[in-house]
Structure formats: C-alpha cells, structure tokens
C-alpha positions as CSV (number, residue, x, y, z in Angstrom):
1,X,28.8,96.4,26.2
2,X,30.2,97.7,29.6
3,X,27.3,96.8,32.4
4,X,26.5,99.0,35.5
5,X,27.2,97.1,38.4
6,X,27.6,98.4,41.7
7,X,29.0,97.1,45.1
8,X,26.5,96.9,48.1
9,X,28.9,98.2,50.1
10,X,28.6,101.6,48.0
11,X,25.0,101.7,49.4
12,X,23.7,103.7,52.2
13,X,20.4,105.3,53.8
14,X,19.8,108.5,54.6
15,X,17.1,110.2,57.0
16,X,16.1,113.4,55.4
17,X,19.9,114.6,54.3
18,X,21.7,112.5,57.1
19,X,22.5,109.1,56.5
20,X,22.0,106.8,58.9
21,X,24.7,105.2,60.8
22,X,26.2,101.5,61.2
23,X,24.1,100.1,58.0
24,X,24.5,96.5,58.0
25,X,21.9,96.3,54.9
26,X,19.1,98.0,53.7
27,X,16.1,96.7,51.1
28,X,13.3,98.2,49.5
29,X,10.5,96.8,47.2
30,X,8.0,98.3,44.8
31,X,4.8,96.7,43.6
32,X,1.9,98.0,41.5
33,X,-1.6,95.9,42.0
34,X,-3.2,94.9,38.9
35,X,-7.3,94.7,37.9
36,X,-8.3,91.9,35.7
37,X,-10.0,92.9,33.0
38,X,-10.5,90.0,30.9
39,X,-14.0,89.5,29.0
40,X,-16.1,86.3,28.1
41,X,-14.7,84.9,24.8
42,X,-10.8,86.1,25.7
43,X,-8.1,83.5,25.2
44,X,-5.6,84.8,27.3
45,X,-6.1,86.8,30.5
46,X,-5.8,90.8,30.7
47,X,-4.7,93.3,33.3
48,X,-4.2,97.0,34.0
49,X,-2.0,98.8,36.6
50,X,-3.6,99.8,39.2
51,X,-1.7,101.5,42.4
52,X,1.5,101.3,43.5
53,X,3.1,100.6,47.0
54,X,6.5,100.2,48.4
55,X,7.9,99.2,51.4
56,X,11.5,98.6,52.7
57,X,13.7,97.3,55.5
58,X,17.5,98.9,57.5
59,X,19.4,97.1,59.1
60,X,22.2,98.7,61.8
61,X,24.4,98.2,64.5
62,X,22.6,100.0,67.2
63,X,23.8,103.5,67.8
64,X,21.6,105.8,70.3
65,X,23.9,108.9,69.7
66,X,23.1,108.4,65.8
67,X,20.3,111.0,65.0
68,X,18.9,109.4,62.1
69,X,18.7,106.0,63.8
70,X,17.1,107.9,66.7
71,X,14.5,109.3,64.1
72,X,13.4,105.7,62.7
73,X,11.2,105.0,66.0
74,X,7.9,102.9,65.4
75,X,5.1,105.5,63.9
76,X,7.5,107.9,62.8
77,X,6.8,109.4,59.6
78,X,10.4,110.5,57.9
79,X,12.0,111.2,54.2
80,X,14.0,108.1,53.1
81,X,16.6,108.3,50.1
82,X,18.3,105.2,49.6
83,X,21.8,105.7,47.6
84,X,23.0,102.4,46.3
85,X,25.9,103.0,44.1
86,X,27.2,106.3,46.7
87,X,26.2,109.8,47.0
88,X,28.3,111.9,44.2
89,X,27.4,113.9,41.3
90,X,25.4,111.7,39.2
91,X,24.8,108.7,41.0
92,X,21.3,107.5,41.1
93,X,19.0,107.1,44.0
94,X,15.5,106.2,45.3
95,X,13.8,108.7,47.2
96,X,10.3,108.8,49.1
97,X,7.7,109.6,52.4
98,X,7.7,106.2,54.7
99,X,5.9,105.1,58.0
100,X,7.8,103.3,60.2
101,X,6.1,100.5,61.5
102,X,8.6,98.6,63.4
103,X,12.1,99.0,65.1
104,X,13.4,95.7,67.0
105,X,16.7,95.4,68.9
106,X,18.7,92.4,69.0
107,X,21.7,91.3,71.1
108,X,23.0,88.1,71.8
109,X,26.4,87.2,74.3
110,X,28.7,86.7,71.3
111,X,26.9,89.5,68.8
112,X,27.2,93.4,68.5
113,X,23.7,94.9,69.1
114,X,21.5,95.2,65.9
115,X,18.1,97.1,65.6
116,X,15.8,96.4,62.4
117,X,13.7,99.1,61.2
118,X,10.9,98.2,58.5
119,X,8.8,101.1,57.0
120,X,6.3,101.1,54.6
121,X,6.2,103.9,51.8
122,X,3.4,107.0,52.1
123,X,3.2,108.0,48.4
124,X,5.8,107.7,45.2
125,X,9.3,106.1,45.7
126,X,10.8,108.4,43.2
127,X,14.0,107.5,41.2
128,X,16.5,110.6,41.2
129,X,20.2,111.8,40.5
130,X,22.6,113.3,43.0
C-alpha cells in the first residue's frame, strides 16, 4: 500500500487567494474541548465533544512590498488557506477566518530579517480540494 506523503517544502500560505511571500514555515492546530460526563457507579470515565478551536503560526523572511505579509498585522482579521502538498487540481487544503494576534520581527547581525505571525482561528478550519 502506496502512502501519501508530502514534502514541506510543497507547502505554502495564502492570504485570501495570494500566498504569502518568503514562508520559512507555517503550523496550524485544531482542538475540540471535551465535557465529562461520567456518572456515579462508571468504571471508566466518559466524554463528549464539545467545541472546537484552531489556531496557527507563519513564519517569513520579512518582505514589506509582499501584500499578504502586509495584511497579517496584529488585529487583522483575514481568510487563511494553508496548501501543504501545493496548489493544483486536486490537492488538498485547510481553509478558515483567523485573528491575528501577533506579528514580531526579528533580525540579528549574521541573520536575514524574519517576522512571526500567530493567529488564532474565528469559526471552522475547513478541509477542502483545489
């Protein structure tokens, strides 16, 4: 059985339709929060779901003429759609609203500039296909 693997270098961001660029690496994370719902006399412990959250990280080379990393300023709220196995026919993707809530630059005498953005997802992170 042939598995689906994918190179991270395949991956990439985009800001609306644009992708964003310089991407040194990107991350998002999904959660659902659980309610206990275990009664006296149960042996083993008991859950539901309960809501879901999300919440994800870019990381760049610094580019000020690059429109979508001008976009990803702290309190922005944008359209994030992150590709990781590239963007043609078929390939699959995550796609959702996000908040950013925080964009840091970082530079360093023997270092390009870098900028971390981290958002936070506002609603579904919804699986798709290009």
């Amino acid at each position: 059985m042939t598995m689906a693997i994918h190179k991270g270098s395949s991956g990439t961001v985009h800001v609306g339709s644009a992708a964003i660029a310089s991407i040194r690496s990107y991350a998002f994370d999904e959660q659902s929060e659980t309610i206990e719902t275990t009664t006296l006399g149960d042996v083993n412990k008991s859950y539901v779901s309960s809501v879901n959250s999300w919440s994800g990280s870019v990381d760049v080379y610094f580019d000020e003429t690059d429109t979508s990393q001008s976009a990803l300023t702290a309190g922005a709220e944008v359209t994030l759609k992150f590709y990781v196995e590239g963007t043609t026919s078929g390939d699959k993707y995550w796609t959702g609203n996000a908040i950013v809530t925080g964009f840091s630059v970082n530079a360093s005498n023997d270092s390009m500039v870098e900028s971390s953005i981290s958002v936070i997802g506002n609603g579904d992170l919804t699986l798709s296909t290009v």
